[in-house]
C-alpha positions as a Python dict, from the first residue, in 0.01 Angstrom:
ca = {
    (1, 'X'): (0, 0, 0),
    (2, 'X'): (288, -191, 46),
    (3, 'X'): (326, -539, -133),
    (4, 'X'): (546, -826, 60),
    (5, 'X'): (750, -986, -198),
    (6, 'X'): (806, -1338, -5),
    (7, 'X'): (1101, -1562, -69),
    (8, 'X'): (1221, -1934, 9),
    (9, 'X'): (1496, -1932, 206),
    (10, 'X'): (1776, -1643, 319),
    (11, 'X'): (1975, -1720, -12),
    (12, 'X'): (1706, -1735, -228),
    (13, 'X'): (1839, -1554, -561),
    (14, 'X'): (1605, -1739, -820),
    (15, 'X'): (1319, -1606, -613),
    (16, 'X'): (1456, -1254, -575),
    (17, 'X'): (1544, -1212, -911),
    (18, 'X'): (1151, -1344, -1023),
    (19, 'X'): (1001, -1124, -724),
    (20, 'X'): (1223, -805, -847),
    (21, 'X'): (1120, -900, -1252),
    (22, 'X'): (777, -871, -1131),
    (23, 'X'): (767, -587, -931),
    (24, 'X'): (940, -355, -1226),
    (25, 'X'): (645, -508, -1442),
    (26, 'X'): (411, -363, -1212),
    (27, 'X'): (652, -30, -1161),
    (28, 'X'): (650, -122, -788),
    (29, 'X'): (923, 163, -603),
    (30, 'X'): (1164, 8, -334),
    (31, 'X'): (1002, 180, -91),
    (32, 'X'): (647, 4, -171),
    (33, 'X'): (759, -333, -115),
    (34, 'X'): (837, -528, 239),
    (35, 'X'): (1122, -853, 159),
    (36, 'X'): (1055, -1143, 368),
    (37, 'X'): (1214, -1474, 344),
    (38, 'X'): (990, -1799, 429),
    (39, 'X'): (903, -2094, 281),
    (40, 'X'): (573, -1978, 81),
    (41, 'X'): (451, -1933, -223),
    (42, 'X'): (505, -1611, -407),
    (43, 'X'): (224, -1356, -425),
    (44, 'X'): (-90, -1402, -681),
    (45, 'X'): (3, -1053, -804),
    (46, 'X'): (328, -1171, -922),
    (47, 'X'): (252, -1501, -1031),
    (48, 'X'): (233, -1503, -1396),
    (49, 'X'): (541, -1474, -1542),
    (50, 'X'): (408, -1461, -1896),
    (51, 'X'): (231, -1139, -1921),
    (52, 'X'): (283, -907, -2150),
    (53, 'X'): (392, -629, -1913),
    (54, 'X'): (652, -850, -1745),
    (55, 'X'): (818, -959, -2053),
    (56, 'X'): (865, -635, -2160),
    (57, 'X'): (991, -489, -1821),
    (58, 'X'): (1242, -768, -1760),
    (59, 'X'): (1400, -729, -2147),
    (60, 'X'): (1425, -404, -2093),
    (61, 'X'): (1581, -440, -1764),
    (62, 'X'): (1799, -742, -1905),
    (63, 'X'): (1961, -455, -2155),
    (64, 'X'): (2039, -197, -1908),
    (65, 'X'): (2110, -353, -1584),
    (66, 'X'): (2543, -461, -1604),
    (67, 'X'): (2647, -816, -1539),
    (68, 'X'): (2869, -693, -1274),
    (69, 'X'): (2560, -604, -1071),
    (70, 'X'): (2419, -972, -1166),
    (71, 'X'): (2758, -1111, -986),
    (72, 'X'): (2697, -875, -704),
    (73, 'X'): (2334, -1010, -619),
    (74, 'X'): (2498, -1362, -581),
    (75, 'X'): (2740, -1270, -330),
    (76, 'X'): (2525, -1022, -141),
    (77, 'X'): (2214, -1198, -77),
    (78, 'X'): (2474, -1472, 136),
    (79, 'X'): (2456, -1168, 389),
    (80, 'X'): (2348, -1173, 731),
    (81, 'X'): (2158, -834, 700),
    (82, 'X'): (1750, -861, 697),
    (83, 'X'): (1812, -546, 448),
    (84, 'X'): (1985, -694, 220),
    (85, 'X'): (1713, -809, -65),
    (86, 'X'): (1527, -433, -18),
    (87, 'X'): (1929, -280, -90),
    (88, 'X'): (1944, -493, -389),
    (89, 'X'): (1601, -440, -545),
    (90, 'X'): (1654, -59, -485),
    (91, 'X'): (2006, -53, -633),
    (92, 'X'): (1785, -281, -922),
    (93, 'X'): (1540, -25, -981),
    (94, 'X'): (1812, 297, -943),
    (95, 'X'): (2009, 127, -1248),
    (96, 'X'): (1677, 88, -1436),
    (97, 'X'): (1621, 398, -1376),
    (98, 'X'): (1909, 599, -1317),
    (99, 'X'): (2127, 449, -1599),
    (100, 'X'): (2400, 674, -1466),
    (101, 'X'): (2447, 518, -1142),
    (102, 'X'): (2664, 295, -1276),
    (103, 'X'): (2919, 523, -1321),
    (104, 'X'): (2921, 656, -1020),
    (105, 'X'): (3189, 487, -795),
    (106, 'X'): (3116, 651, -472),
    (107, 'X'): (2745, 612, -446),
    (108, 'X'): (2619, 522, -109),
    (109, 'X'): (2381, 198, -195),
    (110, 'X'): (2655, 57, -411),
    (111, 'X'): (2923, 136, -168),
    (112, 'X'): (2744, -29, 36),
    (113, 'X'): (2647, -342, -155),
    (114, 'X'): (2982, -362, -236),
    (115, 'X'): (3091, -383, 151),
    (116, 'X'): (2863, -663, 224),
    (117, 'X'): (2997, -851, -64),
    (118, 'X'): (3339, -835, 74),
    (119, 'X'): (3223, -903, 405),
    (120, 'X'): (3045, -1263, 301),
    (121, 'X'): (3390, -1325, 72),
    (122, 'X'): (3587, -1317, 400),
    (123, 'X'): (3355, -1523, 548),
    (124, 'X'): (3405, -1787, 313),
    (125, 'X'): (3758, -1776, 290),
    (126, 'X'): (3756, -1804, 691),
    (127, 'X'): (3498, -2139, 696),
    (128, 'X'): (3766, -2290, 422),
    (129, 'X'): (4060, -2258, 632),
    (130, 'X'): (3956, -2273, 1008),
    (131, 'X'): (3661, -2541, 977),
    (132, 'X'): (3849, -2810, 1187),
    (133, 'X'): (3685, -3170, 1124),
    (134, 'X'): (3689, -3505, 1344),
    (135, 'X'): (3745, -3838, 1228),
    (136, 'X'): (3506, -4104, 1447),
    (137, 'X'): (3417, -4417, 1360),
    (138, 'X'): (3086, -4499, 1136),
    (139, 'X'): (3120, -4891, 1124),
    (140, 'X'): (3268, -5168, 924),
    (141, 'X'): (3589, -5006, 879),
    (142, 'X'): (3463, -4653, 773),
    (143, 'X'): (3501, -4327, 892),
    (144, 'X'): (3252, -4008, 945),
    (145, 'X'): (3453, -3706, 926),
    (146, 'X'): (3235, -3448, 1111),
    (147, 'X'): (3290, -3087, 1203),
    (148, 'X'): (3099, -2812, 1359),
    (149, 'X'): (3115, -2448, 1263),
    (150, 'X'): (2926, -2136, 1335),
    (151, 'X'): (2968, -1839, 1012),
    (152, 'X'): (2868, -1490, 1031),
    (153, 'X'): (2689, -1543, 663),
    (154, 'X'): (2474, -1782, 504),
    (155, 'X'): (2735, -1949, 288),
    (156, 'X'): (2739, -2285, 366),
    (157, 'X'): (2564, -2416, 61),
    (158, 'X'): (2759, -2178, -150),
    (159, 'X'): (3096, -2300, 62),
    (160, 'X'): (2973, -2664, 51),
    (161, 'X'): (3107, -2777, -303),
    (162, 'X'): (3463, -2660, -226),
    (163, 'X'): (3478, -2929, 24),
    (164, 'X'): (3312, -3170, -164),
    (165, 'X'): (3620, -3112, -422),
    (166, 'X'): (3860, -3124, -123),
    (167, 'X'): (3769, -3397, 18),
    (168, 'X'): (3629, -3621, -297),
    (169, 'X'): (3516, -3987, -210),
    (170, 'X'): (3542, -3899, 162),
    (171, 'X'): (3200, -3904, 380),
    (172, 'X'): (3186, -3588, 586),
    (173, 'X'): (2928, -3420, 783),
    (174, 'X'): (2960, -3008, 862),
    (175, 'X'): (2678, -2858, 1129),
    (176, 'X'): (2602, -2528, 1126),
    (177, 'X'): (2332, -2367, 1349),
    (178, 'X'): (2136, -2248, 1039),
    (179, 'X'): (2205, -2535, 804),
    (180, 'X'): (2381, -2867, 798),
    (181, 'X'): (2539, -3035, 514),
    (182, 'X'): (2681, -3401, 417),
    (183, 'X'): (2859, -3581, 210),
    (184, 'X'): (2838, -3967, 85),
    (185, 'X'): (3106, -3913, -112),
    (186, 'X'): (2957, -3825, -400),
    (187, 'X'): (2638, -3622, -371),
    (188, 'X'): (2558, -3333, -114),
    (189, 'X'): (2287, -3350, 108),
    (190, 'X'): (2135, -3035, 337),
    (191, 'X'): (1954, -3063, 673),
    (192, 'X'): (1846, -2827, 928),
    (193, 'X'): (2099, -2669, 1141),
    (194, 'X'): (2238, -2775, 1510),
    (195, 'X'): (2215, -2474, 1737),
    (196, 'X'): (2523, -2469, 1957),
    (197, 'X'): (2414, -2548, 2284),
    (198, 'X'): (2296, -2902, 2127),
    (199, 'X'): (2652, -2963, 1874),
    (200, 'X'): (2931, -3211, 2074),
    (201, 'X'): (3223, -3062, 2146),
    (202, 'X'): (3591, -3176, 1960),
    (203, 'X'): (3676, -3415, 2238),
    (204, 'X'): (3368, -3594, 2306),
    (205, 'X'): (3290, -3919, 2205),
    (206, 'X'): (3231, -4052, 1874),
    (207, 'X'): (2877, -4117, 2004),
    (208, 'X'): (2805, -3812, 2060),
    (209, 'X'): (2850, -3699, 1732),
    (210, 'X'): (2645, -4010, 1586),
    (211, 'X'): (2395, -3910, 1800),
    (212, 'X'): (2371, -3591, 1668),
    (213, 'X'): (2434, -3667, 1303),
    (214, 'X'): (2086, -3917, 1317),
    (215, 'X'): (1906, -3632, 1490),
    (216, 'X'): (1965, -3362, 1235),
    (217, 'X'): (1936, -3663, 899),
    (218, 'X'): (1726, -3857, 1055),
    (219, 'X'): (1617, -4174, 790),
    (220, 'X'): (1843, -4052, 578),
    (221, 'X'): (2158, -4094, 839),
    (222, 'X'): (1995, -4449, 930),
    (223, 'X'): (2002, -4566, 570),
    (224, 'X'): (2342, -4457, 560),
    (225, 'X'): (2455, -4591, 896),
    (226, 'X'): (2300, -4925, 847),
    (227, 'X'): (2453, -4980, 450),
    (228, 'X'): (2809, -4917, 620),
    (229, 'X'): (2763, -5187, 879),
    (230, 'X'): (2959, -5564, 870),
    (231, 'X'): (2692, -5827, 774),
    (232, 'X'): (2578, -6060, 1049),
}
């Protein structure tokens, strides 16, 4: 029987790393377990994090497993690959199991881990120099800068903070077709995505892009729109 180990979003780590605890609990082999990512609830089977025979799986885990391999998770689950969480959990189990492995610098799985990590890196040092924004005009004096890009990865929200930093105080809006995130300045705030066929172009009218920036925040974009406006 296979058991489907179900997961939040595509980057969720916090609910691969409680799936995987609870599947080496239950001494569940990678190939006995189906990753899917969806907003739902994790499985009754894996839902009680205070049992006996998960406590004792995930110390013993904790010891063995390296940190490097901790620091590799974070990067590789920001992959595009639907594989990517079933790669991990078996490279989790292997080093549970097959202490040795990490020693061994020419292992397929790892190799291969290690690929997609550099992979997403590259992706995220390509977002921070070639995402290209537009200043329009957001009312009583203020600008919007706003900025449409399309990466190969899921590393916006891991991306997002670095502009935030950049651009501190600023208000700034970045589409993506999987995930869209803004900025008031101060705080960071994530909406659904803009597929490409729907996101303005450079050139087009400030408008355009206010039109598209209430679609995707909707109230929250109002609020915002309305606060920046000259009183009557």
């Amino acid at each position: 029987m296979v058991m489907q180990a179900r997961l939040a979003s595509e980057t969720d780590l916090a609910g691969f790393r409680e799936e995987a605890r609870a599947l080496l609990a239950h001494q569940v082999p990678p190939d006995g377990v189906e990753w899917q990512t969806a907003h739902a609830q994790n499985a009754e089977f894996f839902s009680d994090p205070s049992s006996p025979a998960r406590k004792s799986t995930v110390n013993a885990a904790s010891a063995i497993v390296p940190a490097s391999f901790l620091r590799l998770c974070e990067v590789v689950v920001l992959h595009h690959d639907p594989e990517r969480f079933a790669l991990l959990y078996r490279l989790l189990w292997r080093l549970v199991h097959e202490p040795s492995l990490r020693h061994d610098p020419v292992d397929a799985d790892m190799q291969h881990a290690h690929q997609m990590a550099q992979a997403v890196r590259r992706d995220i040092h390509k977002m921070k120099a070639f995402v290209k924004f537009r200043e329009i005009d957001f009312g009583a004096a203020q600008t919007l800068q706003v900025a449409f890009y399309e990466p190969t990865h899921h590393i916006l929200e891991a991306v997002a903070p670095w502009f935030s930093k950049r651009m501190h105080e600023e208000r700034w809006v970045i589409f993506t077709p999987e995930l869209s995130v803004e900025s008031d300045g101060h705080k960071l705030h994530f909406a659904p995505g803009l597929p490409r066929a729907q996101a303005p172009t450079y050139e087009e009218r400030d408008s355009a892009w206010l039109a598209a920036y209430g679609h995707i925040f909707g109230d929250h974009a109002i609020a915002v729109n309305d606060s920046l406006a000259p009183p009557p």
